[in-house]
C-alpha positions as CSV (number, residue, x, y, z in Angstrom):
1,X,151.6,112.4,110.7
2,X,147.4,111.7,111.0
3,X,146.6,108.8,112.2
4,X,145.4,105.7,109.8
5,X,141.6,106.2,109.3
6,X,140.9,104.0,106.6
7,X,140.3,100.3,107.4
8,X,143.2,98.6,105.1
9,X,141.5,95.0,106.3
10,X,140.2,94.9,102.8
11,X,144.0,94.1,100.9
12,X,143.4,91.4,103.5
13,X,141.1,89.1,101.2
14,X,143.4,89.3,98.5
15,X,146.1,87.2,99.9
16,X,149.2,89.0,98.0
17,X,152.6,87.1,97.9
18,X,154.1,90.6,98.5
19,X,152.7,93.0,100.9
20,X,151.2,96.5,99.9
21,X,153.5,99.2,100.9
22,X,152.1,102.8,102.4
23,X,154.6,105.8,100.9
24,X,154.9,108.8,103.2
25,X,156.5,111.9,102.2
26,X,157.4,114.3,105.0
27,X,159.2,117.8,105.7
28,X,159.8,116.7,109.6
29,X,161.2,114.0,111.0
30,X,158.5,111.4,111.8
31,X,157.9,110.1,115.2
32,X,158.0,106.6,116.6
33,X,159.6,104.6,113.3
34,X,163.0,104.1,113.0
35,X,165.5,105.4,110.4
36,X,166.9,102.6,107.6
37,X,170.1,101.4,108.7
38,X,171.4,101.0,105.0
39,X,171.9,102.6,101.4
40,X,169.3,101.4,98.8
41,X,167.8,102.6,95.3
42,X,164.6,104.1,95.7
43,X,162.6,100.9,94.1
44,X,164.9,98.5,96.6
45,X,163.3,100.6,99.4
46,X,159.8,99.6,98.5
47,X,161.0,95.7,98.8
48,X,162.7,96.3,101.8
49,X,159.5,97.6,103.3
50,X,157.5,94.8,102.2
51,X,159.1,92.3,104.8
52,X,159.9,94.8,107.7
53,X,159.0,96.9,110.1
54,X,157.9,100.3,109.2
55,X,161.0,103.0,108.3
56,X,161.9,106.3,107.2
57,X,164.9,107.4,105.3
58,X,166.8,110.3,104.1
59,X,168.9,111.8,101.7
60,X,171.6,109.8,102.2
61,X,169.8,106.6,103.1
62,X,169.1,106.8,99.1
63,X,171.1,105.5,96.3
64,X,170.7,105.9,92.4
65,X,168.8,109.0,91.3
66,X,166.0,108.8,94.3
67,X,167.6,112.1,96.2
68,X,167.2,114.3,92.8
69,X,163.7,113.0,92.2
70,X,162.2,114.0,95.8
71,X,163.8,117.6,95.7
72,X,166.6,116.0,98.5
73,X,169.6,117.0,96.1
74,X,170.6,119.8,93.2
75,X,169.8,117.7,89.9
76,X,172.6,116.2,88.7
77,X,173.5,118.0,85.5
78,X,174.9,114.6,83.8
79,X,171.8,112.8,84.4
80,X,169.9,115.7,83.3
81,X,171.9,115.6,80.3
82,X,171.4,112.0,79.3
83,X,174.8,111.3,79.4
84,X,174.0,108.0,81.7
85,X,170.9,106.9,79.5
86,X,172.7,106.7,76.4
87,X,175.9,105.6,77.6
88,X,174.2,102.5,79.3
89,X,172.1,101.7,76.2
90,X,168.8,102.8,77.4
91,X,168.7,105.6,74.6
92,X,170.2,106.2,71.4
93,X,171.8,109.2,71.9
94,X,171.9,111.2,74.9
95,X,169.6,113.9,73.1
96,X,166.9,111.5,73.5
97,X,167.5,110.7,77.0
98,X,167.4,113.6,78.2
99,X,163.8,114.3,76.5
100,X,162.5,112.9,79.7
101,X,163.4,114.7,82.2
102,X,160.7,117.2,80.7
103,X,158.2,114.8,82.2
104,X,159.5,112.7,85.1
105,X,157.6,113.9,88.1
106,X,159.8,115.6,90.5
107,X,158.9,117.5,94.3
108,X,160.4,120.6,94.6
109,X,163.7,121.1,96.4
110,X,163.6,120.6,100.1
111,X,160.0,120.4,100.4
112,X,160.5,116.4,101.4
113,X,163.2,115.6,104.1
114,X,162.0,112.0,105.1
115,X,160.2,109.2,103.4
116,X,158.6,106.6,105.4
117,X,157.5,103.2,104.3
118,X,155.6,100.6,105.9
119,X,153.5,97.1,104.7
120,X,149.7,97.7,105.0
121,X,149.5,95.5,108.0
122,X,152.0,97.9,110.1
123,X,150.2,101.0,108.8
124,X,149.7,103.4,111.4
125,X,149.8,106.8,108.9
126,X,147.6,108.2,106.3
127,X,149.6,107.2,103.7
128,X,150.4,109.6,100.6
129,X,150.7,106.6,98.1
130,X,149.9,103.1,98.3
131,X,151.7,100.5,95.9
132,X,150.6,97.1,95.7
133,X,152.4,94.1,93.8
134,X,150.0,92.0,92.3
135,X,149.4,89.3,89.4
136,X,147.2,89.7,86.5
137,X,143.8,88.4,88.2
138,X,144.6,90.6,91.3
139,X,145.8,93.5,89.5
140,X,142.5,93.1,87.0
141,X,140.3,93.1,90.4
142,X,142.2,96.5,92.3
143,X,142.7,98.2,88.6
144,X,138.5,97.6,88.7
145,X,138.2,99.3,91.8
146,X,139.6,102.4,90.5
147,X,137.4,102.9,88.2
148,X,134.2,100.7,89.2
149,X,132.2,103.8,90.6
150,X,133.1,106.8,88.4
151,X,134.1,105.0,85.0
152,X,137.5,106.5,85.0
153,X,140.2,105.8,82.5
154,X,142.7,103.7,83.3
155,X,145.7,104.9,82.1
156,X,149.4,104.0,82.7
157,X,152.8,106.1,81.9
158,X,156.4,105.7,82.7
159,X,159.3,106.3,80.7
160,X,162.3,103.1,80.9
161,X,164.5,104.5,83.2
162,X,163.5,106.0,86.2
163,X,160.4,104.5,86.6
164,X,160.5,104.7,90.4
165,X,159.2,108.4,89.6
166,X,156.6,107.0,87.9
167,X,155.3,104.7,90.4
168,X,156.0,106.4,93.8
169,X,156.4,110.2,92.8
170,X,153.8,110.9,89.9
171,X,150.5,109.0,91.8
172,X,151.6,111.6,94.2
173,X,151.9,114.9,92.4
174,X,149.1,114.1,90.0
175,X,146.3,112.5,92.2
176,X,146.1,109.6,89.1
177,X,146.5,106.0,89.9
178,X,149.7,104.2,88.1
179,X,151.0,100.9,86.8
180,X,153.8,99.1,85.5
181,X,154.9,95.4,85.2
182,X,157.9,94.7,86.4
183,X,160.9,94.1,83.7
184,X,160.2,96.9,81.6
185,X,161.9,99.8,84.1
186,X,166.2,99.4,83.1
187,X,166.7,100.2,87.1
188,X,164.8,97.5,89.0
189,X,165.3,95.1,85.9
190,X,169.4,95.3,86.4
191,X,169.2,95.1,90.4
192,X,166.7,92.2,90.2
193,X,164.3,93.8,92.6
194,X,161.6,91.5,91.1
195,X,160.8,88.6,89.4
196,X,159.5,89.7,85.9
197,X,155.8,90.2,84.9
198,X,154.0,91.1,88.3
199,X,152.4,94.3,88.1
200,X,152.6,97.3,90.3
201,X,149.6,99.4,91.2
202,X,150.0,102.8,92.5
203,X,147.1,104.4,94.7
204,X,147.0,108.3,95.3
205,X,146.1,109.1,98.7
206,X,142.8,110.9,97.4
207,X,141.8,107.4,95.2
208,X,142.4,105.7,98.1
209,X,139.4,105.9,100.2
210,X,137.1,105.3,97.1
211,X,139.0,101.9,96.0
212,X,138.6,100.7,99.7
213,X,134.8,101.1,99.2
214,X,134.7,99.9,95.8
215,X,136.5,97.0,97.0
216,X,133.9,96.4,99.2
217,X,130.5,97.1,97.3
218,X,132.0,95.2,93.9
219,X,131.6,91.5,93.2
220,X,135.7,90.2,92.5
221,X,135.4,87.3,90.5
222,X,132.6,88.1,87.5
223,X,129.6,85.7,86.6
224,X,131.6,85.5,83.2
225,X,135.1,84.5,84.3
226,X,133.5,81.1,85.6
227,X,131.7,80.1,82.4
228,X,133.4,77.8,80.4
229,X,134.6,79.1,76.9
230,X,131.6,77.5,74.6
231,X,128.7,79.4,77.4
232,X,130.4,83.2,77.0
233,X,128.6,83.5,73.8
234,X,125.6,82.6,75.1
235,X,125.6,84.6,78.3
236,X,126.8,88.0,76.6
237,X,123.9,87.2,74.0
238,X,121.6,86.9,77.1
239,X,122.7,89.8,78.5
240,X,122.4,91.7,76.3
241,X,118.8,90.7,75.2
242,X,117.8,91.4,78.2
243,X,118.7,94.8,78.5
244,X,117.2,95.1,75.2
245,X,113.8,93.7,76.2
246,X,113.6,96.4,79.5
247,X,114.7,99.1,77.0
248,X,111.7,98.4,74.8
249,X,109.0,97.9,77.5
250,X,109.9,101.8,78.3
């Protein structure tokens, strides 16, 4: 694995209850970390790591449908099916469970062996995805910084079950940034991972460098946000005239 070489000190400021986890996917066996001594779901993982020391883990380290997602395992024909999603409610009938699996994100088989984990302030690797659990007014600041210098859509999809794909496997494959609140994926919601309505951000590898920056150049808390209610009106109005005044002087 490369060496970190983006100053993280940044997620820093925001003082998150939870800690941003760095994803790593890897073919080899990575050096220097140790291997998770345990058997979790793929979302459980990402807790874990948020109050540990860094970790990798393998195929059989992973419980739930994690193995079949990352290419570790021969998909399992009954999942694929949507025997399971219908059968535990999710979906009506398993016809329209197994819709999805046209669009869950998947790697490729055995192209990923090992998948290391580690909170920001441990980070020591490039990582491939970063996921950061936020509230609302932190969530509305980092979603900003996406798109703050290049006006990019913010967009968000997942699907109700499996939405570990969606968070920690799509960002990946797709180079798009993801989110999600927590209580709406069946998975995490059943296993209480979280506490519902924080919101999780997913942050490519290639975003990555440009929402650090942004981050940095963007003021976080907007003239507006401070105003009380009865002054918004006002200060859009004055805003916007003037714009309007330096439009007409040209």
């Amino acid at each position: 694995m490369k060496p970190l070489q983006i100053d993280m000190s940044i997620f820093q400021k925001f003082s998150f209850e939870k800690k941003p986890v760095g994803i790593k996917f890897l073919l080899n066996k990575p050096d220097g970390i140790e291997r998770l001594d345990k058997s979790l779901t793929f979302c459980q993982m990402f807790k874990e790591a948020q109050d540990s020391r860094p970790f990798y883990a393998t195929k059989e380290n992973f419980a739930c449908v994690g193995p079949m997602l990352l290419g570790m395992r021969e998909a399992d024909p009954i999942a694929l099916s949507g025997q399971i999603g219908a059968s535990d409610g999710i979906y009506q009938e398993a016809r329209a469970n197994r819709r999805i699996y046209q669009h869950v994100p998947r790697l490729d088989k055995e192209t990923v062996r090992y998948v290391v984990f580690s909170p920001v302030d441990e980070l020591s690797y490039n990582p491939d995805v970063l996921v950061v659990t936020t509230n609302p007014s932190q969530a509305e600041i980092l979603l900003r910084a996406i798109c703050y210098s290049t006006g990019r859509i913010l967009t968000t999809k997942t699907t109700p079950a499996v939405i570990c794909s969606w968070l920690f496997v799509y960002p990946y494959v797709s180079g798009e940034s993801n989110y999600s609140i927590t209580g709406l994926g069946f998975g995490m919601k059943a296993r209480k991972v979280f506490p519902e309505g924080l919101i999780l951000v997913s942050i490519p590898y290639d975003l990555l460098p440009m929402v650090v920056q942004n981050l940095q150049d963007m003021e976080w808390v907007l003239p507006a946000y401070s105003l009380a209610e009865s002054k918004t009106m006002d200060f859009f109005k004055s805003a916007s005239e003037g714009i309007r005044q330096e439009y007409l002087k040209g």
